[in-house]
ZAMARGU-4260 file (C-alpha; in steps of 0.2 Angstrom, whole numbers, plus 5000, padded with zeros to 4 digits):
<rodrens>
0) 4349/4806/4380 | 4348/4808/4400 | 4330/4819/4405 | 4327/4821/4422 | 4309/4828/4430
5) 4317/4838/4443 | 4299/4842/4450 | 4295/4824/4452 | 4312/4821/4460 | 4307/4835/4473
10) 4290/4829/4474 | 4291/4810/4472 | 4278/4809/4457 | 4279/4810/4438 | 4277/4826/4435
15) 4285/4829/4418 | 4282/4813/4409 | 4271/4816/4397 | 4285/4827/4388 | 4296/4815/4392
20) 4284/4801/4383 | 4285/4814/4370 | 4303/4815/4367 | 4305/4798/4368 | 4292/4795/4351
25) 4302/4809/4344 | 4321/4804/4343 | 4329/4790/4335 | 4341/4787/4352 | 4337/4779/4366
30) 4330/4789/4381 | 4334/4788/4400 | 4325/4796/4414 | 4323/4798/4433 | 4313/4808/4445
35) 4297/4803/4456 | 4298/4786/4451 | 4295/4780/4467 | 4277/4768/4465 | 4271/4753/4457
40) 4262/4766/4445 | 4274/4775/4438 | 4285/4760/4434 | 4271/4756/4425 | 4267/4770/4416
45) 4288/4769/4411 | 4286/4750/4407 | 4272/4755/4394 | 4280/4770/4387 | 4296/4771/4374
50) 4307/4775/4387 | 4322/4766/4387 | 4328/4767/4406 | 4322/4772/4424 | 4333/4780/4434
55) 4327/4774/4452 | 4336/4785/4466 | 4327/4787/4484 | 4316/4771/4482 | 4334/4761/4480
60) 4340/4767/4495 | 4324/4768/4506 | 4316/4753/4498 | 4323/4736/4493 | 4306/4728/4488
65) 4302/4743/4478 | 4319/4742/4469 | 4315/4723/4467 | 4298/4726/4459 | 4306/4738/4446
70) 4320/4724/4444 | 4303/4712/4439 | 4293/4725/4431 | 4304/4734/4418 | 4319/4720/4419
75) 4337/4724/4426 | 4341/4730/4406 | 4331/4747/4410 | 4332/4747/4428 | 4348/4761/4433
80) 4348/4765/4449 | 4355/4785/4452 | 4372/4783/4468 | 4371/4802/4472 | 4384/4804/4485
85) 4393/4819/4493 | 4403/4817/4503 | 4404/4796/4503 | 4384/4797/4509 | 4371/4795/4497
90) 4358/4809/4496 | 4341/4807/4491 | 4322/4816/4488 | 4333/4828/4473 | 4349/4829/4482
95) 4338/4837/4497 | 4340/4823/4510 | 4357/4814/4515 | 4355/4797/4521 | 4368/4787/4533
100) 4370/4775/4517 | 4387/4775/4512 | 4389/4774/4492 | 4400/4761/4494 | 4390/4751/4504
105) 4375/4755/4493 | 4386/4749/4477 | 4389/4733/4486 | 4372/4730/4490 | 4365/4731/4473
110) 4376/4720/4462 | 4370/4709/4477 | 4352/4714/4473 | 4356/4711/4454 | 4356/4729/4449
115) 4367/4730/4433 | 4369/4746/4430 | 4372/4762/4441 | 4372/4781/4438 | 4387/4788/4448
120) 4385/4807/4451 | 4396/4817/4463 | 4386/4829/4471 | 4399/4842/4476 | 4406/4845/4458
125) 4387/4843/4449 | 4385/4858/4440 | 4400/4867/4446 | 4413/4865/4429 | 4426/4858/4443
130) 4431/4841/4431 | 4424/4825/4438 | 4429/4814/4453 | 4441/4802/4444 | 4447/4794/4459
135) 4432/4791/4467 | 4423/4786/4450 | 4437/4770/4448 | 4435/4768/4465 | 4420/4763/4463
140) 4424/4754/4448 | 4437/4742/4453 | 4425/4738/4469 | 4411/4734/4461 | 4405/4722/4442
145) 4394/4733/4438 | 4392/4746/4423 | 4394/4762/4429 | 4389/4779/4421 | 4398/4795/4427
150) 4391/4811/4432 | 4395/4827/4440 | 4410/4838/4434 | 4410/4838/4417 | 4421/4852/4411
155) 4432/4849/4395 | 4437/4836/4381 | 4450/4833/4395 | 4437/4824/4405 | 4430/4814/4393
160) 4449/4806/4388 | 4453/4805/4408 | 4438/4793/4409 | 4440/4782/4393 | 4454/4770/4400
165) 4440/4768/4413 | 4428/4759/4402 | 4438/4740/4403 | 4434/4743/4421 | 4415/4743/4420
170) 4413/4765/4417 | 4400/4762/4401 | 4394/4781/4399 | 4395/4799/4405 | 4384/4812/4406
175) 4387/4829/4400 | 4375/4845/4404 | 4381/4862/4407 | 4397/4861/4397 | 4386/4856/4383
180) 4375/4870/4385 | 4390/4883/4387 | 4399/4878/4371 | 4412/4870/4379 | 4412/4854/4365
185) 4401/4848/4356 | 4392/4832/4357 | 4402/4827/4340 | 4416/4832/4349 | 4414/4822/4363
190) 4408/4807/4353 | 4424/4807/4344 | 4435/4807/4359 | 4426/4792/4367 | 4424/4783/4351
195) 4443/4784/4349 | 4454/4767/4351 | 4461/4765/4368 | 4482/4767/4366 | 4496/4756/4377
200) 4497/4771/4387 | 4479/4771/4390 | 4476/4755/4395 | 4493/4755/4407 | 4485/4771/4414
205) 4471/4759/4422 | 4484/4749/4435 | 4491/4767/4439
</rodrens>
């Protein structure tokens, strides 16, 4: 389950973490969250907590030693670092600020950094039921070793079995919002599309 404190993302401080700690005690499924974790502080108060994963955008990007003490704190298994690009530049401070980082450049650097995993989300169709950035998402992929979890675009079941032949290449998840909240699938729905076995023609989809 991906939760994020938009108010800490805007104000760079947990804000909502108390519920988030409470969601977390709550459900049986691992929990990921970003926002305002941008301090010694709150990795620690995400270290002692149930939380699964931090999500760590601006500090990646404006801050290597911050990103290499979250690597030592919480350990690179639930370190993820948020790639929000529009564009082909990284945007940070909750999408307010674009950077001169290119998320190519940026994907590089962390697999050098020891990063393993990394939340990919396309600004431009975030929110906007337009289907995701498949090209740029395996892009990414073939580019880089690291996992990848894709975000931003999410419209149908049809997105979900675009992305699946993906996974061989590194893209391990996806997040899904709005269509969720509009009905569009269900979350058994989608389950069952990427739990399905890969076919020939997926797999030769991947070279294409």
């Amino acid at each position: 389950l991906h939760v994020v404190d938009l108010d800490g993302a805007r104000t760079g401080t947990l804000q909502n973490f108390s519920l988030i700690r409470a969601i977390a005690e709550t459900v049986p499924i691992p929990i990921e969250t970003g926002g305002g974790i941008r301090t010694e502080e709150a990795l620690a108060t995400v270290a002692a907590s149930p939380v699964a994963r931090a999500v760590i955008g601006t500090s990646a990007v404006e801050d290597q030693a911050f990103l290499q003490r979250a690597l030592e704190i919480l350990g690179a298994e639930r370190v993820v670092v948020a790639v929000d690009a529009e564009d082909g530049f990284v945007k940070t401070k909750g999408w307010q600020e674009r950077s001169q980082v290119r998320a190519a450049d940026l994907v590089s650097n962390l697999e050098r950094w020891g990063v393993r995993e990394i939340l990919y989300t396309d600004i431009s169709r975030d929110g906007m039921m337009q289907s995701v950035n498949l090209e740029g998402i395996r892009e990414l992929a073939c580019r880089s070793g690291l996992q990848i979890i894709a975000s931003g675009g999410v419209t149908s079941l049809d997105d979900l079995r675009a992305l699946r032949p993906l996974e061989p290449l590194g893209v391990t998840g996806v997040i899904a919002g709005r269509a969720l909240y509009e009905e569009r699938f269900s979350v058994r729905e989608a389950l069952e599309v990427l739990d399905a076995p890969l076919t020939q023609s997926d797999s030769a989809g991947e070279d294409g």
